[in-house]
C-alpha positions in Angstrom: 0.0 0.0 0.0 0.8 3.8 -0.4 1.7 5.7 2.4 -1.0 8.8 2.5 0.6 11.9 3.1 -2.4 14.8 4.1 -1.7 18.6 3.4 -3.9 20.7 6.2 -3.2 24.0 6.8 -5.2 27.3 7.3 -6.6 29.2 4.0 -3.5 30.5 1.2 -0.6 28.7 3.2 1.0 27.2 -0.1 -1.0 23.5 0.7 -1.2 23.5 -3.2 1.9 24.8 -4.6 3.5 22.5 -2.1 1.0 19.3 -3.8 2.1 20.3 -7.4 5.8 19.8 -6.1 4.9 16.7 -4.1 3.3 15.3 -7.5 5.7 16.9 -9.8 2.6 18.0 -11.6 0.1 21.0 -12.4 -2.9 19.8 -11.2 -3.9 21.6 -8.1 -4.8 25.2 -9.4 -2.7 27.7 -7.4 -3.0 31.5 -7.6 -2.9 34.1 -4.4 -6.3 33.9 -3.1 -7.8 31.7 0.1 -10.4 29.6 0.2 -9.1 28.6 -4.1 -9.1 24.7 -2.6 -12.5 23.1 -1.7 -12.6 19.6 -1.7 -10.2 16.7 -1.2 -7.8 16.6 -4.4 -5.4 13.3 -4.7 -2.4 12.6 -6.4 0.5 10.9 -7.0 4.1 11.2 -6.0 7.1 9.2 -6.1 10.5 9.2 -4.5 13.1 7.2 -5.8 11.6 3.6 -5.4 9.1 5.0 -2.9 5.9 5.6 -4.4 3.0 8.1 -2.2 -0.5 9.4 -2.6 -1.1 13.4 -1.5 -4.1 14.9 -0.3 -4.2 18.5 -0.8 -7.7 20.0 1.6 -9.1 23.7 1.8 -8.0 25.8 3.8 -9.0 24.9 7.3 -12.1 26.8 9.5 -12.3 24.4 12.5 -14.4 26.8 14.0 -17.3 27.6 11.4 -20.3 26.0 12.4 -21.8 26.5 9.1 -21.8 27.7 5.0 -18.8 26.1 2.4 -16.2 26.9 5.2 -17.8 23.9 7.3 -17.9 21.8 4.2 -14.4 22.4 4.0 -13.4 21.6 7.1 -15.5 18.5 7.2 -13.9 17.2 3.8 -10.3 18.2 5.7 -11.1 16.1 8.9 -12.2 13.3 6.4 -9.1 13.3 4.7 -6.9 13.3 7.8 -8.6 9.7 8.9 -7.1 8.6 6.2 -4.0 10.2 6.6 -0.7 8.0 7.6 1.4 11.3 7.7 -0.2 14.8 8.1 2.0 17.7 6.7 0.5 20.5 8.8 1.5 23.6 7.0 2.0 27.2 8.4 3.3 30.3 6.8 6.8 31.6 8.2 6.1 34.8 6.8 2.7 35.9 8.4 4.3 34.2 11.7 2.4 32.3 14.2 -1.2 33.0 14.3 -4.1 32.1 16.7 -5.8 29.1 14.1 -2.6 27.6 13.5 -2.8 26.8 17.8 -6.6 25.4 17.2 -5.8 23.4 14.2 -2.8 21.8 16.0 -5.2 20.6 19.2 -7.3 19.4 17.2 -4.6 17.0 15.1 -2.9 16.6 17.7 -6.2 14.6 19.3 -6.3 12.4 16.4 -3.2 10.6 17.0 -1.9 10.6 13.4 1.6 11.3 12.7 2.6 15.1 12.2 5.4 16.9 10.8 4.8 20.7 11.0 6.4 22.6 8.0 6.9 26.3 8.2 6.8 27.5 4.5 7.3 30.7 2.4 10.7 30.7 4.1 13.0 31.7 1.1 15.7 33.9 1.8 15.5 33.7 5.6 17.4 31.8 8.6 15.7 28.6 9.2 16.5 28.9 12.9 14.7 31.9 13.0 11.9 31.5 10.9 11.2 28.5 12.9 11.1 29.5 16.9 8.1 30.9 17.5 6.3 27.6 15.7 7.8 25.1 18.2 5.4 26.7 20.9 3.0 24.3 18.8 4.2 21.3 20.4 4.5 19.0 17.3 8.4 18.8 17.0 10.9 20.5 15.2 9.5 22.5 12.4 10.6 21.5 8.6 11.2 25.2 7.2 10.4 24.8 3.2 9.8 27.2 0.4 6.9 25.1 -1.7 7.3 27.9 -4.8 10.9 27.4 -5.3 11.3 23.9 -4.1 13.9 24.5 -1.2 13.6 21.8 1.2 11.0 20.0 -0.6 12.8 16.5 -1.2 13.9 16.7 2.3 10.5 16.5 3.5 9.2 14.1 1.1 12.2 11.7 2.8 11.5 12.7 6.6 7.7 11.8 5.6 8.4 8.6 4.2 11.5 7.0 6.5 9.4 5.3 8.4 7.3 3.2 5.6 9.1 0.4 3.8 9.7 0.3 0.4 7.6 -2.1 -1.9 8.9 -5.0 -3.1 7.6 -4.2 -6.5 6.0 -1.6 -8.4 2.0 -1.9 -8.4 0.6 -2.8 -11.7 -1.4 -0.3 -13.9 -4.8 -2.0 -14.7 -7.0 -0.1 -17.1 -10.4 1.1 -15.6 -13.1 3.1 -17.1 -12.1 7.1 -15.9 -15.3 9.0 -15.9 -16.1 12.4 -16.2 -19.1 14.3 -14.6 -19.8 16.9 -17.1 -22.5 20.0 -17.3 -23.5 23.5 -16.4 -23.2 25.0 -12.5 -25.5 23.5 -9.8 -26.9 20.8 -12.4 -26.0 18.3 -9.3 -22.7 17.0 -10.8 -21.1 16.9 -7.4 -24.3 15.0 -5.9 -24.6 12.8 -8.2 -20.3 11.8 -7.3 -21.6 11.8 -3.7 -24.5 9.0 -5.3 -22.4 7.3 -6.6 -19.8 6.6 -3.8 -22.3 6.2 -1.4 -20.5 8.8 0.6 -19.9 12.6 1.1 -16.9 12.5 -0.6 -17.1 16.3 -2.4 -18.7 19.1 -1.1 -22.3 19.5 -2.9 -23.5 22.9 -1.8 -26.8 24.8 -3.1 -24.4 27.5 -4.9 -23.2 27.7 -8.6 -19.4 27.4 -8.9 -18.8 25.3 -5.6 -16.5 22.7 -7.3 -13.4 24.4 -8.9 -10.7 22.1 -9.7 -11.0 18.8 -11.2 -11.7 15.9 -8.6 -10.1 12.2 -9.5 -12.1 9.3 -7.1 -11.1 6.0 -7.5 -13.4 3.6 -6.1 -14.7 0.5 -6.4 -18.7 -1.9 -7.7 -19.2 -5.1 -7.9 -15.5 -6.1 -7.4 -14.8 -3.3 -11.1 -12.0 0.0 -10.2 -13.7 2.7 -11.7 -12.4 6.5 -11.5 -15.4 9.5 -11.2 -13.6 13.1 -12.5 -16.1 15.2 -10.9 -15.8 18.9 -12.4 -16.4 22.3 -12.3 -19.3 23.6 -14.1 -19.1 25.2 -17.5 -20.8 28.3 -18.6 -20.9 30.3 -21.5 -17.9 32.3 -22.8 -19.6 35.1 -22.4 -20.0 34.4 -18.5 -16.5 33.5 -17.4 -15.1 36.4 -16.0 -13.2 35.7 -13.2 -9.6 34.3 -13.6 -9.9 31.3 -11.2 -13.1 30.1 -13.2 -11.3 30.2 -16.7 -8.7 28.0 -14.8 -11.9 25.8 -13.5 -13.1 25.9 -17.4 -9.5 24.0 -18.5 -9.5 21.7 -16.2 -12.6 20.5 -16.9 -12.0 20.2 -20.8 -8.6 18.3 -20.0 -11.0 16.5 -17.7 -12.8 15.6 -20.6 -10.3 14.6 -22.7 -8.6 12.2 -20.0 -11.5 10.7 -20.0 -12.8 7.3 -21.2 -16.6 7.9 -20.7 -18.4 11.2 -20.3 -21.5 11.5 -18.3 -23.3 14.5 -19.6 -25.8 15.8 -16.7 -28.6 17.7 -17.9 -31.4 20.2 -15.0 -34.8 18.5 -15.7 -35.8 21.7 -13.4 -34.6 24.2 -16.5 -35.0 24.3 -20.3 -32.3 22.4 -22.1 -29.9 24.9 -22.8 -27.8 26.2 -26.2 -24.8 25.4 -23.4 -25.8 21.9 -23.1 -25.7 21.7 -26.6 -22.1 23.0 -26.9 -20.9 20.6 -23.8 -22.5 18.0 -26.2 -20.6 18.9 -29.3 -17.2 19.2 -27.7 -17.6 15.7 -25.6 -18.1 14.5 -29.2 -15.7 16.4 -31.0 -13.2 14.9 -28.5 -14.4 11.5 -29.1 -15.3 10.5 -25.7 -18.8 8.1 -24.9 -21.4 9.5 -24.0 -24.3 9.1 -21.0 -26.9 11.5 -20.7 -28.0 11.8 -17.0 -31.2 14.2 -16.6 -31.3 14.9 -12.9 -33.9 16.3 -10.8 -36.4 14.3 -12.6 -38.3 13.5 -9.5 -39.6 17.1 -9.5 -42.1 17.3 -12.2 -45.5 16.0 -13.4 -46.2 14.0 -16.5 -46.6 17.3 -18.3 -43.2 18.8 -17.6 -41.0 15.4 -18.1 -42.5 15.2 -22.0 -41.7 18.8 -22.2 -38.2 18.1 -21.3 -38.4 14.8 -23.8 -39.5 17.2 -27.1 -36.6 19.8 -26.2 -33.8 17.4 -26.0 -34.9 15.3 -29.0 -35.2 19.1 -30.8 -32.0 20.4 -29.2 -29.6 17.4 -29.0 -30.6 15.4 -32.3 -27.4 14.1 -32.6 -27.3 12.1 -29.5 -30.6 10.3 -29.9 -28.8 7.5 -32.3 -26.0 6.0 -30.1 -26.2 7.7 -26.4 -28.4 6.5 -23.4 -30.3 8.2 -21.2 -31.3 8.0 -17.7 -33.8 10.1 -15.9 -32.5 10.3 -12.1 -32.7 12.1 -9.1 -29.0 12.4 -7.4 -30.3 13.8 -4.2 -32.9 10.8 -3.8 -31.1 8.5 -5.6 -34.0 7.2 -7.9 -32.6 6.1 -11.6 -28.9 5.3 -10.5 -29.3 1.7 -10.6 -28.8 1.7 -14.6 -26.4 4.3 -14.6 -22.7 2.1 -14.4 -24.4 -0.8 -16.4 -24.9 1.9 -19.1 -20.8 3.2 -18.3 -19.7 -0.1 -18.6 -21.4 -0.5 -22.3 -20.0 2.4 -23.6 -16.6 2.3 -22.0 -16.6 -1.8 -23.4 -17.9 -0.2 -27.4 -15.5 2.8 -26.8 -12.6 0.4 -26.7 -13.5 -2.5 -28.3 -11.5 -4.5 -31.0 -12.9 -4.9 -34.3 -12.0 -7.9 -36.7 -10.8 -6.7 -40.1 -12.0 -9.2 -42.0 -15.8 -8.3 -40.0 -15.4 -4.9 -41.0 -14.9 -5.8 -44.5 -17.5 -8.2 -44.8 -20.1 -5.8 -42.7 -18.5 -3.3 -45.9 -19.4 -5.2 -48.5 -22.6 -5.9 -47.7 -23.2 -2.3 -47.4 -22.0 -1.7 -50.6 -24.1 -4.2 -52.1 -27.5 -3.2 -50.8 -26.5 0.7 -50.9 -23.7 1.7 -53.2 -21.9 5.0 -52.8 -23.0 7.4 -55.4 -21.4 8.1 -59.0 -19.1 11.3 -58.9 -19.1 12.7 -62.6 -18.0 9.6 -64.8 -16.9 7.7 -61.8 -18.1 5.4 -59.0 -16.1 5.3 -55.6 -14.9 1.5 -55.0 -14.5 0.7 -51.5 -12.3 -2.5 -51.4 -11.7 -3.2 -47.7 -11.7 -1.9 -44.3 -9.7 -2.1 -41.3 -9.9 -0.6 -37.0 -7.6 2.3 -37.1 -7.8 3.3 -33.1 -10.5 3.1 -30.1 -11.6 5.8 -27.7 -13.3 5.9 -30.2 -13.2 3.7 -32.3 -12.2 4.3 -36.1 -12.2 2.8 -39.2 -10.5 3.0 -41.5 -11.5 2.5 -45.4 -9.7 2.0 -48.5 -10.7 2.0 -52.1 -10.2 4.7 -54.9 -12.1 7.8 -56.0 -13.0 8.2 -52.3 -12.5 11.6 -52.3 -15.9 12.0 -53.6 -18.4 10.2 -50.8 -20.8 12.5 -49.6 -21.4 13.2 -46.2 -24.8 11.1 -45.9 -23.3 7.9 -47.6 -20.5 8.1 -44.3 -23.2 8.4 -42.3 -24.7 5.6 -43.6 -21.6 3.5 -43.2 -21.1 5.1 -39.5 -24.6 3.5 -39.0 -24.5 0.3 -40.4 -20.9 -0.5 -38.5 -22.7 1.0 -35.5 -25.4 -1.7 -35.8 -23.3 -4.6 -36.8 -20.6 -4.3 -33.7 -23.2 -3.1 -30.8 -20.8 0.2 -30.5 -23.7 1.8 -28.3 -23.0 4.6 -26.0 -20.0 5.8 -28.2 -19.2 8.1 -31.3 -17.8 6.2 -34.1 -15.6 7.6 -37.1 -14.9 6.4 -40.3 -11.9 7.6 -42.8 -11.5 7.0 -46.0 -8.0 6.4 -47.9 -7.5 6.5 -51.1 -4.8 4.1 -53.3 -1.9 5.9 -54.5 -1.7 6.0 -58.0 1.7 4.7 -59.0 1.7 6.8 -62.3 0.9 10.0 -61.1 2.8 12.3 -62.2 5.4 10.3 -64.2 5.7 11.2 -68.2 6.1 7.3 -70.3 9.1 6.7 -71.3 10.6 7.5 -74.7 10.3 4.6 -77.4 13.3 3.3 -78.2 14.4 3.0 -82.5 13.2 -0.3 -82.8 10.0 0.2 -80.5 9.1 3.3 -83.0 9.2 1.3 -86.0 7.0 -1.5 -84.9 4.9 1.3 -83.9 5.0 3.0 -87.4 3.9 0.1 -89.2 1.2 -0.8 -87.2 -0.5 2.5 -88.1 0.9 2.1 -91.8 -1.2 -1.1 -91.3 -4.1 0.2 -89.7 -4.3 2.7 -92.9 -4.0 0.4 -95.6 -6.6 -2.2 -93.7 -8.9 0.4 -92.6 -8.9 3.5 -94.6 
């Protein structure tokens, strides 16, 4: 197992600068504002032959009784139960300060392992920088500087000394990664919770409460999965603030990391243009698709074929390969078909397709419906072959295939479709034309002899026919 190392720390502290460095990646968005964190974000670190998981929290409030400062905490306290080493982290600059004595009672009554680290120490005596924080009780500070790495392997070691190395490396088995995708306060993050059966990311009654992209692994029915749950995406037009355009990219890389995308759609509102434009880019990605309309258990007969009419009108191109499921992620009513439904696309989405199928399922298609002529010519489509999955393509050779319309690849899109099962995923199909080895290349001038057997074939031709 990975040791679990925790980062808890009062609000704009460095807990996420400090992750990215622990993880030796960019995924925890840092800029200079507090309260930028919200929910549990994990990661992975490695040093040397030591592999780790990090937990970067909000910024702790142990004292807020109520509002997304309590949800914070709460999320905090949940990951430091799981915690085998808590980095409590304190700025050296500000100096000791009155929450930093709360937070440490209260870790200090959990009985976990801590190692307090005094950042933002660049340019300043460690001895110094560090004596007021040993009035703390917790040990000798680690004095760090999480923006320009100082001291940051140095930690990583005095975290990990006391957990053995593995014996070998832990194998990489390939799960279905899925991505809760739609507009603000559509119940992405309540639907996660659902899903785990647990409170696992904050779900709050307040557009714009999830900000960063949240990776969950967990596990059904003895299947790994990983839920992405993301921030909510809004028009262009809408995104004004710098930390939401941040929230905006990590949700479209979100989407791209991805193997299936569930789409979730407010039966409580009119399906929106936006939806429409989340639609097209999860398909212009070419990630599978499941539609989830929540808050379903909120209208009458009435409003529900309302809803019905506008997504058939306003997300046509869905309706041939994408299920839906009409749920309720607060009361958990329609969630039962959801994962069945993940599993089928994510199995279509990567499936392996025979090449001599694919040509047969081809031919046939070319025999009841063949491609239309293009001036004096008629595309030939000779065989086909899987070029890729996620999604899957095929590809298709022949000649003259420059000229297939658009509604005769359609046609093929659908008949493949049909033939392999490929439900729940977008499916494309290329076409490759044969090079023509004489393209371009002038014949070859006849040599003496070779132009008199020519000339008296036509002297012949004359004579014979006129």
């Amino acid at each position: 197992m990975k040791p679990t190392l925790v980062l808890v720390g009062r609000p704009n502290v460095g807990k996420s600068t400090l992750f990215n460095r622990l993880t030796r990646s960019r995924d925890a968005i840092v800029a200079d504002i507090p309260g930028l964190t919200r929910d549990r974000h994990y990661g992975h670190g490695r040093l040397g032959d030591k592999p780790y998981l990090v937990v970067d929290t909000g910024g702790f409030e142990p004292t807020v009784t109520e509002g997304i400062l309590h949800e914070m905490a709460k999320q905090t306290r949940q990951a430091v139960d799981e915690a085998d080493m808590v980095l409590f982290i304190v700025d050296g600059r500000t100096g000791l300060a009155s929450q930093d004595k709360i937070i440490a009672e209260q870790l200090r009554k959990t009985g976990r392992k801590i190692i307090l680290v005094v950042n933002k120490t660049e340019g300043m005596p460690s001895s110094v920088v560090t004596a007021e924080f040993h009035e703390l009780g917790l040990g000798e500070p680690c004095a760090i500087s999480a923006v320009h790495g100082d001291n940051v392997n140095e930690l990583a070691e005095l975290a990990l000394q006391d957990f053995p190395q593995p014996q070998e490396d832990e194998t990489k088995d390939k799960h279905p990664k899925i991505a809760i995708v739609g507009r603000p306060n559509v119940g992405k993050s309540t639907l996660v919770n659902t899903l785990l059966g647990e409170e696992r990311v904050i779900a709050f009654d307040q557009p714009g409460t999830t900000r960063n992209s949240i990776y969950i692994d967990f596990d059904r029915n003895g299947r790994r999965y990983t839920l992405i749950d993301t921030a909510g995406l809004r028009r262009r037009g809408k995104v004004l603030e710098t930390i939401e355009k941040f929230s905006v990219v990590k949700t479209l890389q979100a989407v791209e990391d991805a193997n299936v995308v569930v789409l979730v759609l407010d039966a409580s509102s009119e399906i929106s243009d936006q939806d429409a434009h989340i639609a097209g880019f999860i398909l212009e990605a070419g990630r599978a698709l499941v539609l989830a309309v929540n808050k379903w258990d909120g209208l009458d007969d009435y409003q529900r074929d309302i809803i019905k009419r506008e997504i058939a009108r306003k997300l046509p191109f869905l309706l041939n390969f994408a299920k839906f499921h009409y749920i309720s992620a607060l009361r958990g009513t329609g969630i039962k078909g959801l994962l069945p439904s993940i599993d089928g696309a994510y199995t279509a989405a990567t499936a392996n397709l025979s090449t001599p199928k694919l040509t047969r399922t081809l031919m046939a298609a070319v025999e009841k419906q063949q491609p239309p002529r293009s001036g004096m010519s008629r595309p030939k489509l000779r065989y086909a072959h899987q070029g890729g999955t996620n999604p899957p393509l095929i590809v298709i050779h022949g000649s003259a295939l420059d000229h297939v319309p658009p509604t005769y690849r359609r046609y093929l899109e659908n008949t493949f479709r049909e033939t392999f099962q490929l439900e729940g995923t977008p499916l494309r199909v290329e076409f490759r034309t044969g090079r023509n080895p004489y393209a371009g290349k002038s014949p070859a001038p006849l040599s003496e002899a070779e132009a008199k057997r020519a000339h008296r074939r036509r002297r012949y031709g004359r004579k014979k026919y006129g």
